[in-house]
C-alpha positions in Angstrom: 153.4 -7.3 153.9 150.1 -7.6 152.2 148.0 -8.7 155.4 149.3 -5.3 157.3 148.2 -3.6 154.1 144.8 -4.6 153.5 144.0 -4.4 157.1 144.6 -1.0 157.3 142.4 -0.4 154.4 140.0 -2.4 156.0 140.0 -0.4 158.9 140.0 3.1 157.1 136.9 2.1 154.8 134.8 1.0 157.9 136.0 4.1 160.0 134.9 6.1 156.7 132.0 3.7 157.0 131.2 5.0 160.3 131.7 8.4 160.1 129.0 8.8 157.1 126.6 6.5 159.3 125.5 9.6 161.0 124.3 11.6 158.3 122.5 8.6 156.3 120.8 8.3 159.6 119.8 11.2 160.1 118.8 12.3 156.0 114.9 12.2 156.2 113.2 9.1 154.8 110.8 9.8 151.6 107.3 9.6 152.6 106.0 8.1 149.7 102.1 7.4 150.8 99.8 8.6 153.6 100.3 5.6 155.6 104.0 6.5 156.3 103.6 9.9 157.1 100.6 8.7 159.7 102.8 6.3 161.1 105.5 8.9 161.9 103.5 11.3 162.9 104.9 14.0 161.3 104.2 15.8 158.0 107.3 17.9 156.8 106.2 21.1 154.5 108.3 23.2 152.6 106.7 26.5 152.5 107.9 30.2 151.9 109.6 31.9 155.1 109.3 35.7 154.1 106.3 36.2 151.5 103.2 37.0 153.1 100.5 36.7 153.1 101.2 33.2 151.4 104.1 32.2 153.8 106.0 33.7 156.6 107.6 33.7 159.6 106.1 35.6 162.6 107.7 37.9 165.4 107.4 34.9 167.4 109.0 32.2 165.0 106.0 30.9 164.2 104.9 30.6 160.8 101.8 31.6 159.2 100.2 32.6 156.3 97.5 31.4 153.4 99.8 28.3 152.9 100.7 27.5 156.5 97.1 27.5 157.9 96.5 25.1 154.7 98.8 22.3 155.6 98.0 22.7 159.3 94.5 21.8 158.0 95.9 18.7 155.7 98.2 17.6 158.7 94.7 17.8 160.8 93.0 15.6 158.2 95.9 12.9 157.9 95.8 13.4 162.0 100.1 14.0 162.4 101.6 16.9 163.0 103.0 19.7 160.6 106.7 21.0 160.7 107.6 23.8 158.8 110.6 24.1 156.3 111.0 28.0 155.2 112.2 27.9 151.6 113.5 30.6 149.3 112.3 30.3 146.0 114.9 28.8 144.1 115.2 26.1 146.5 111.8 24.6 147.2 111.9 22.2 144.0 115.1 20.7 145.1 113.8 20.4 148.5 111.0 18.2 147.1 113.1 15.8 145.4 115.5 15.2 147.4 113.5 14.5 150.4 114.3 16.9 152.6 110.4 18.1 152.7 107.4 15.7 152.5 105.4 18.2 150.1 105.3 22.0 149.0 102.5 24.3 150.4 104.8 27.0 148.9 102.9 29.9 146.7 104.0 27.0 144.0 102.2 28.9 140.4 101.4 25.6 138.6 104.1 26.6 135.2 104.2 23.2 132.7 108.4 23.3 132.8 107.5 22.7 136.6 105.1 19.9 135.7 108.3 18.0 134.4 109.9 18.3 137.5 107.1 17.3 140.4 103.6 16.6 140.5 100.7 18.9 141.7 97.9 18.7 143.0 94.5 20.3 141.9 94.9 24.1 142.0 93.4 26.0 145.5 94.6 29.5 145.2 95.0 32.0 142.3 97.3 34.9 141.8 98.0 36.9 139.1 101.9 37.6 138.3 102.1 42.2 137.7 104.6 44.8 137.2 104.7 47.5 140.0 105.8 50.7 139.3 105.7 54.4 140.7 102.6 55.9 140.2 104.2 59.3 138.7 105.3 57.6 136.3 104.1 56.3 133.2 104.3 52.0 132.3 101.4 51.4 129.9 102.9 48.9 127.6 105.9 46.2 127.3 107.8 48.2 125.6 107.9 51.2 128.6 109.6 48.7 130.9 113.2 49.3 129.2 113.5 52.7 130.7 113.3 51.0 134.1 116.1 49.2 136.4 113.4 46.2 137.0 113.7 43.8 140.5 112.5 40.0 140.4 113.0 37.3 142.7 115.3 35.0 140.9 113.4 31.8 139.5 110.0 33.0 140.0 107.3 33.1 137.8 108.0 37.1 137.3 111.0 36.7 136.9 109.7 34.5 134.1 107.4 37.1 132.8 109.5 40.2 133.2 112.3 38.4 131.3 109.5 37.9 128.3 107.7 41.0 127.9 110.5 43.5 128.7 112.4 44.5 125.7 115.9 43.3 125.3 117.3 46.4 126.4 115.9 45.9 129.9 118.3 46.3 133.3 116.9 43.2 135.3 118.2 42.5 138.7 117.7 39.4 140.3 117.3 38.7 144.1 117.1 35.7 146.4 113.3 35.5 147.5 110.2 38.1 147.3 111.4 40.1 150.6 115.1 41.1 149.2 113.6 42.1 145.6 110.9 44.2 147.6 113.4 45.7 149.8 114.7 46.7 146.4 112.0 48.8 145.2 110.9 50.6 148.7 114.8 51.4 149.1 115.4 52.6 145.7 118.2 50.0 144.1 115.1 49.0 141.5 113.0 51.4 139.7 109.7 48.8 139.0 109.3 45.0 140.7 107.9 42.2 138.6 105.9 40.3 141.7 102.5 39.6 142.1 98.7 41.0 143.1 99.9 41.0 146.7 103.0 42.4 146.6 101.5 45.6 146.8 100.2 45.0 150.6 103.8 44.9 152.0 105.0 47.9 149.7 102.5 49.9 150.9 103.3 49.6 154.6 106.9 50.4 153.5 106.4 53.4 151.0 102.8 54.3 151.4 100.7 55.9 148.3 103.8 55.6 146.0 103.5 52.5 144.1 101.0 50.6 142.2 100.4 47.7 139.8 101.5 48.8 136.4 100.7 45.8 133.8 99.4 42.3 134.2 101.3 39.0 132.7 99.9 35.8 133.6 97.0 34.8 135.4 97.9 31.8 137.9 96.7 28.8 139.8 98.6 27.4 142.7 98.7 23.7 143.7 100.8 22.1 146.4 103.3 19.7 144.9 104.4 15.9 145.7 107.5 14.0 143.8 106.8 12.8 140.0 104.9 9.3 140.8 103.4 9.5 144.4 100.5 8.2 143.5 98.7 7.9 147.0 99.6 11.5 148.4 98.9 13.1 145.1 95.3 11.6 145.7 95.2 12.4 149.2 95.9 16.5 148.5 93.3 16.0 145.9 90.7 14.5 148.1 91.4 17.3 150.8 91.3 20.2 148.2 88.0 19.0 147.3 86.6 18.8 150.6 88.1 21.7 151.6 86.0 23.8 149.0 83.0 22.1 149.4 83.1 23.0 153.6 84.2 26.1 153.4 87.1 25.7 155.0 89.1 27.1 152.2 86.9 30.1 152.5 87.6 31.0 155.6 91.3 30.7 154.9 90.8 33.4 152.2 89.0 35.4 154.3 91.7 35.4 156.6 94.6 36.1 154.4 92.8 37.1 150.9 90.2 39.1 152.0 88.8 37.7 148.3 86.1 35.4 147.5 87.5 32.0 146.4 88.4 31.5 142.8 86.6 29.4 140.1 89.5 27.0 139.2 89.7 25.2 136.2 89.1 21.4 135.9 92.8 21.3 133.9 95.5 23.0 132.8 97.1 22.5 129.4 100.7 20.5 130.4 99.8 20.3 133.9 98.5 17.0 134.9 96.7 17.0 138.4 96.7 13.4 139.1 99.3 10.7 138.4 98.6 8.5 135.7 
């Protein structure tokens, strides 16, 4: 009675065997180094699907933006092709580490609890994290946000800041991503939107002359981002950044999306390492 039993285990582990063959098969490998992402061809980027002008996707399907044109210039420099992994914002970290993407050209602010969690590159964009408000009304200090039903994307750096500086008072609503917690402001569920310098572009073609940037929080630098350790890619982005400023190439990307001359960036950031050690 035992041989009966312990084949039929045997054959329900390897059909269990068999049915999760599939899926590690098709989980994308880790590219650890340059080497292995020229050898497949293929660079996989998260990036942000609805926040222009950093990341999103066009009336075509095709995605653009600051970030996108960016890695399309990184993939041209490693000489594979670029595909495209729209993130919300909550999500692009655990994209990273888990390997579903390659890297993060993904409005990533460069925040030292992040630091802990993945490693970025040297900085190549700058933004500056605001609160956006009517202007009929009056938001001159902290302290004037608790009259206000305030928006955020959840797990953003303003959500972040708004959670600081507002007093504890303070009706905060979170949302999924930049486009639902700006949909919440131009329709009226939010009173104010914690966002950032170019939040303001999209707003206005939604609810023009009515809103504006209220208070400032936290100037920031933004750097794509590799897994804790990656030694080669890390120096790879870093390499490319540098070039990329010294051409002009970055420029021209501004130009494009910014309409802003490029930012002095700083050689470091407290907590933030750019390189691995």
């Amino acid at each position: 009675m035992s041989g009966p039993k312990f084949l039929r285990r045997d054959i329900l582990l390897g059909g269990a065997a068999l049915l999760a063959a599939p899926a590690i098969a098709t989980r994308p490998a880790l590219a650890i180094t340059p080497a292995e992402i020229k050898s497949r061809g293929k660079l996989v980027v998260g990036i942000q699907g609805d926040n222009p002008p950093w990341g999103f996707v066009n009336s075509a399907g095709k995605q653009e933006g600051l970030d996108a044109d960016i890695a399309e210039l990184f993939g041209k420099e490693l000489g594979v092709t670029i595909e495209f992994v729209a993130l919300e914002v909550n999500n692009r970290i655990p994209a990273l580490t888990t390997g579903r993407v390659d890297l993060l050209f993904a409005t990533m602010a460069m925040l030292p609890e992040r630091a802990k969690a993945v490693q970025f590159s040297k900085p190549y964009v700058a933004n500056t994290i605001v609160l956006i408000g009517p202007k009929a009304e009056s938001i001159k200090t902290n302290a004037d946000m608790g009259r206000y039903t305030i928006g955020v994307a959840k797990g953003a750096a303003q959500d972040t800041q708004v959670t600081k500086n507002a007093p504890a008072n303070t009706t905060i609503r979170r949302y999924d991503g930049d486009a639902p917690s700006i949909q919440a402001l131009v329709s009226g569920q939010v009173q104010a939107l914690g966002g950032n310098i170019f939040y303001l572009q999209r707003i206005e073609q939604a609810r023009p002359g009515i809103f504006e940037n209220k208070l400032e929080f936290q100037n920031l630098y933004n750097g794509a981002c590799t897994r804790l350790g990656e030694k080669e890619i890390n120096a790879a982005l870093n390499g490319f950044i540098d070039k990329i400023k010294a051409n002009g190439e970055l420029q021209k990307v501004y130009d494009k999306w910014m309409k802003v001359p490029v930012h002095k960036f700083p050689d470091s950031l407290e907590n933030i390492p750019f390189t691995v050690s």
